[in-house]
C-alpha positions as CSV (number, residue, x, y, z in Angstrom):
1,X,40.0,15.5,-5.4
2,X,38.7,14.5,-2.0
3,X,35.3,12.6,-2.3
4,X,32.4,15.0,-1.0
5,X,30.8,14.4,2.4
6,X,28.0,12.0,2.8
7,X,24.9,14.0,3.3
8,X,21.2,13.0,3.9
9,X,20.2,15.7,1.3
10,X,21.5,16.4,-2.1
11,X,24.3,19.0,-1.8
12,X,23.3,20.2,-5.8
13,X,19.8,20.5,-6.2
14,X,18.1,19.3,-9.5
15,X,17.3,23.2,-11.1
16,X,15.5,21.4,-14.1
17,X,13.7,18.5,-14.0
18,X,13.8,15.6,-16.9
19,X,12.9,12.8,-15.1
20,X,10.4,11.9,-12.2
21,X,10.0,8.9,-10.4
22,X,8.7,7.0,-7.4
23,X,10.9,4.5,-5.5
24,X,9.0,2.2,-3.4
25,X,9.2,-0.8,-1.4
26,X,12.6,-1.1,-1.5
27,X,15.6,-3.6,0.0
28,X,18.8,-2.5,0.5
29,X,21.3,-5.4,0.4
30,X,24.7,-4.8,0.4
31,X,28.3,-6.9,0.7
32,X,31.7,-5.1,1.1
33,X,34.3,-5.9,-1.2
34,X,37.8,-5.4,-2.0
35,X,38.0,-2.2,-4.4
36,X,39.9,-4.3,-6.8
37,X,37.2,-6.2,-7.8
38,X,35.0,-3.1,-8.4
39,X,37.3,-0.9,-10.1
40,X,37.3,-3.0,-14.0
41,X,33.5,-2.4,-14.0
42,X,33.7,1.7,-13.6
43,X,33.9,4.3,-16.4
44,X,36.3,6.1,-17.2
45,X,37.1,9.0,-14.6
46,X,35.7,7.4,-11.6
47,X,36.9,4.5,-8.7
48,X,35.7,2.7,-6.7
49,X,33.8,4.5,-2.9
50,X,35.3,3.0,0.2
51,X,34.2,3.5,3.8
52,X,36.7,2.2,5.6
53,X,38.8,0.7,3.2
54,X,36.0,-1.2,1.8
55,X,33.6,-0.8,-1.4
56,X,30.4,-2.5,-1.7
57,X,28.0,-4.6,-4.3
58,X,24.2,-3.9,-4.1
59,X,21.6,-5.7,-4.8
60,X,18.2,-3.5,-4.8
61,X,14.9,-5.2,-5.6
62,X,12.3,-2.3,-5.3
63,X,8.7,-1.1,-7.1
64,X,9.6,1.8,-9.7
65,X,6.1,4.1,-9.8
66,X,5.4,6.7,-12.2
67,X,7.7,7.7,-14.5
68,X,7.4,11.0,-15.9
69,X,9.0,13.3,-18.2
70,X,9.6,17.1,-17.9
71,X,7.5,17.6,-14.8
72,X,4.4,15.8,-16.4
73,X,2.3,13.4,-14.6
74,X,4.2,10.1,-14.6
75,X,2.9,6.9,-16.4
76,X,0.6,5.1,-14.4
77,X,1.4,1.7,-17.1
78,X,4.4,1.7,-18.8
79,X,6.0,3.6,-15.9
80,X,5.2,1.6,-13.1
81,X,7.0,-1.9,-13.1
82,X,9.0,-4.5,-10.4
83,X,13.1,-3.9,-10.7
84,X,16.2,-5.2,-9.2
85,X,19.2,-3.3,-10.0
86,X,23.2,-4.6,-9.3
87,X,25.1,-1.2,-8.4
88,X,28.1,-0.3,-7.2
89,X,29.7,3.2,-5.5
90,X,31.9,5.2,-7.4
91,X,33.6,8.6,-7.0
92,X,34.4,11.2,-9.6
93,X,37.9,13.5,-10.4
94,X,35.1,16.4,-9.4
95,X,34.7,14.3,-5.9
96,X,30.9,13.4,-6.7
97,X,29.8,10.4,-5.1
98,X,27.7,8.1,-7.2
99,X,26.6,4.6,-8.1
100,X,27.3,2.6,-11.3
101,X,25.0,0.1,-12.6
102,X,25.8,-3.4,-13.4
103,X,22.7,-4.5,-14.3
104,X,19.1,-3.8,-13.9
105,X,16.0,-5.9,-14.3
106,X,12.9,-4.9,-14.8
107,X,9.7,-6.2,-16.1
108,X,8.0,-3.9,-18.2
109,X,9.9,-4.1,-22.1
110,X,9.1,-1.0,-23.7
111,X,10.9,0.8,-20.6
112,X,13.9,-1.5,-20.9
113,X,14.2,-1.0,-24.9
114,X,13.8,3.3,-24.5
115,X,16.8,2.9,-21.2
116,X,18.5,0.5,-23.4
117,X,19.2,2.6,-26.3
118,X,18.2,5.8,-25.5
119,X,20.0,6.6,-22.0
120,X,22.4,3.2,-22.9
121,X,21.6,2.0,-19.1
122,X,22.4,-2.2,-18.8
123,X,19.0,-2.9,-18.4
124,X,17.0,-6.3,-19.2
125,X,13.6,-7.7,-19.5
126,X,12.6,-10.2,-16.7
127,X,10.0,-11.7,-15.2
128,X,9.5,-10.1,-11.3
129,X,7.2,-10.1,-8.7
130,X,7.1,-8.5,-4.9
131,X,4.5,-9.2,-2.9
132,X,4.1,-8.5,1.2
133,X,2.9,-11.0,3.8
134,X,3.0,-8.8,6.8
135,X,6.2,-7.7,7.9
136,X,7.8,-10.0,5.3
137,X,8.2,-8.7,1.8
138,X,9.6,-11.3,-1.1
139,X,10.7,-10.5,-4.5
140,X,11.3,-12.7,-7.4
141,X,12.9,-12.0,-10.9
142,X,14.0,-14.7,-13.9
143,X,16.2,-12.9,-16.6
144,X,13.9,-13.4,-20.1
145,X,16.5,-11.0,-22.7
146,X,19.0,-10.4,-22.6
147,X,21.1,-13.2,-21.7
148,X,22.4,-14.6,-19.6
149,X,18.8,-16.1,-19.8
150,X,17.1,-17.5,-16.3
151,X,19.5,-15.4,-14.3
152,X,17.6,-14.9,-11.0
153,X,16.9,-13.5,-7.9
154,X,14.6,-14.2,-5.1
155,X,14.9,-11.9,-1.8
156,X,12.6,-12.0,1.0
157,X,13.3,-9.4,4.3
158,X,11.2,-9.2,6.9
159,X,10.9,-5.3,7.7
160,X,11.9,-3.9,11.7
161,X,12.1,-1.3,13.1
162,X,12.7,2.6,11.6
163,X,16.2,3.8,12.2
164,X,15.9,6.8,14.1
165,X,19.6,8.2,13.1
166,X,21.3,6.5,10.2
167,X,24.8,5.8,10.9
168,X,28.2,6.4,8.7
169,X,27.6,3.0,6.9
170,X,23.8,3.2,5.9
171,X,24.4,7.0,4.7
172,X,27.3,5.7,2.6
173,X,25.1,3.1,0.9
174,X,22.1,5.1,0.4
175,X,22.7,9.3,0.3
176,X,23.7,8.6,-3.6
177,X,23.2,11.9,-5.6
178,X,23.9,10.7,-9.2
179,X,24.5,8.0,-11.6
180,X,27.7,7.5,-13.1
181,X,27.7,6.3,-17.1
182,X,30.8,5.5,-19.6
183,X,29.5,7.4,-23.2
184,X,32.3,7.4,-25.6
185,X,34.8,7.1,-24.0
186,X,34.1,9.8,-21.5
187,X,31.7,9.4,-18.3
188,X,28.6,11.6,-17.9
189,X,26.9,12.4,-14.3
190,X,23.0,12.2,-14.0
191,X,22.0,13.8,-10.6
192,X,19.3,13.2,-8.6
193,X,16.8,14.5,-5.6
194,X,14.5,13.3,-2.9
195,X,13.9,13.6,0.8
196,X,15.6,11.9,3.5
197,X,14.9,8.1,3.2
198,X,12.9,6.7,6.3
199,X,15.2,3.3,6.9
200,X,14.2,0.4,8.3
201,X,16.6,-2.4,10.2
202,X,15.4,-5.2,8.4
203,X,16.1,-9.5,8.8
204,X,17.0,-11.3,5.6
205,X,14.6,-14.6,5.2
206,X,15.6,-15.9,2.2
207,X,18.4,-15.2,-0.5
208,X,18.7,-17.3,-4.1
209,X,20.3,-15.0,-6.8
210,X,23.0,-15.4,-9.6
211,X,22.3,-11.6,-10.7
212,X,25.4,-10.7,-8.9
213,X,27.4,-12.8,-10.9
214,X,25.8,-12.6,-14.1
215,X,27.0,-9.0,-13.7
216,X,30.9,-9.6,-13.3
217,X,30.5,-8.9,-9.6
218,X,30.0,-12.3,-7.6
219,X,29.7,-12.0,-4.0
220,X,29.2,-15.2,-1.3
221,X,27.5,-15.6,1.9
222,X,25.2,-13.2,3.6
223,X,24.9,-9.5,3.4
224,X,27.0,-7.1,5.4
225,X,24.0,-4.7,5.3
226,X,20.0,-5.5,4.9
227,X,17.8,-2.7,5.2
228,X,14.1,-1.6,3.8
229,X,12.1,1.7,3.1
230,X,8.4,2.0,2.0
231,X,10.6,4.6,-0.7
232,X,10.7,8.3,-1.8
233,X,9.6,10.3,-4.7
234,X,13.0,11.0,-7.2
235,X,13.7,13.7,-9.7
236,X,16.6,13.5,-12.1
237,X,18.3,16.4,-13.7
238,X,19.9,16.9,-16.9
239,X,23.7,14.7,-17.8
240,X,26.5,16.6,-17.3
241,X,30.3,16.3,-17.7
């Protein structure tokens, strides 16, 4: 089946809520790759997303806020942490667009134990920080469990102007309505929801990271894309087939 057109908006809305979050603070960075070296890393049922021929690698460092269950209040502690996340964009027999994880840091452990064998998401414990200087915002993480141990990151971007109308290539990399996940041998989808996201052009300072290829997915030189948003409240709705 065709791959379903890239909308600003979630074309299924999340009926039931399971999970809330906030997203803030985030950087976009993105290279395009040849599909080839994306398609080993994707569950069954799905391959790689191209826009023009071309996939991409992300590499996300952002502020997760909040974390709630059910419609509850989220967790002002233990769901509030720095992450950095390795994805990559899939598609679906059904024709759902999506993103698949390589890897995600994050540096709060009782959240990465409960993703780690609860939702089986690749996450790991690291040491991160993101702090803004101005219109410069830097983030740092350093891999502590799993291995490989000392795989790192450091980003800084300094934040431009808003993008008044997204074009073809920043709505392919960032209207994602769901996660793609192997589970025995079968892949589930876990949709999500939020408003539009208000882009930012944004000017990559600095760049030092092995995360990339700690996850199977190396890329070299600078980004294709760099872009920032202050972020968006997310909910997530229930897995399905």
């Amino acid at each position: 089946m065709d791959p379903e057109p890239v909308t600003p908006l979630a074309p299924r809305p999340v009926t039931r809520t399971v999970f809330t979050q906030g997203w803030a603070d985030l950087a976009f960075l993105h290279w395009a790759v040849d599909p080839a070296l994306v398609a080993p890393h994707l569950p069954p049922g799905t391959r790689p997303d191209t826009l023009d021929g071309a996939t991409y690698v992300g590499l996300i460092p952002f502020r997760m806020r909040r974390i709630g269950f059910f419609g509850l209040p989220g967790l002002p502690y233990l769901g509030s942490f720095a992450e950095t996340n390795v994805r990559l964009y899939s598609v679906d027999e059904r024709g759902r667009r999506g993103v698949v994880f390589s890897s995600l840091e994050a540096d709060r452990l009782l959240p990465v134990l409960a993703a780690r064998w609860v939702a089986r998401l690749p996450y790991t414990f690291a040491a991160m920080s993101v702090a803004r200087d101005g219109d410069v915002v830097t983030y740092t993480s350093r891999r502590r469990w799993p291995g490989p141990r000392g795989a790192h990151s450091r980003i800084a971007v300094r934040v431009g102007d808003r993008v008044a109308e997204p074009g073809p290539l920043e709505r392919f990399l960032t209207s994602r309505w769901g996660l793609h996940r192997g589970f025995l041998g079968r892949t589930a989808y876990w949709p999500n929801e939020h408003p539009e996201w208000p882009l930012h052009r944004a000017e990559l300072v600095d760049l030092s990271e092995d995360l990339t290829a700690a996850a199977g997915v190396p890329v070299q030189g600078a980004p294709d894309s760099v872009l920032w948003t202050p972020g968006v409240p997310v909910r997530f709705g229930p897995w399905t087939r």
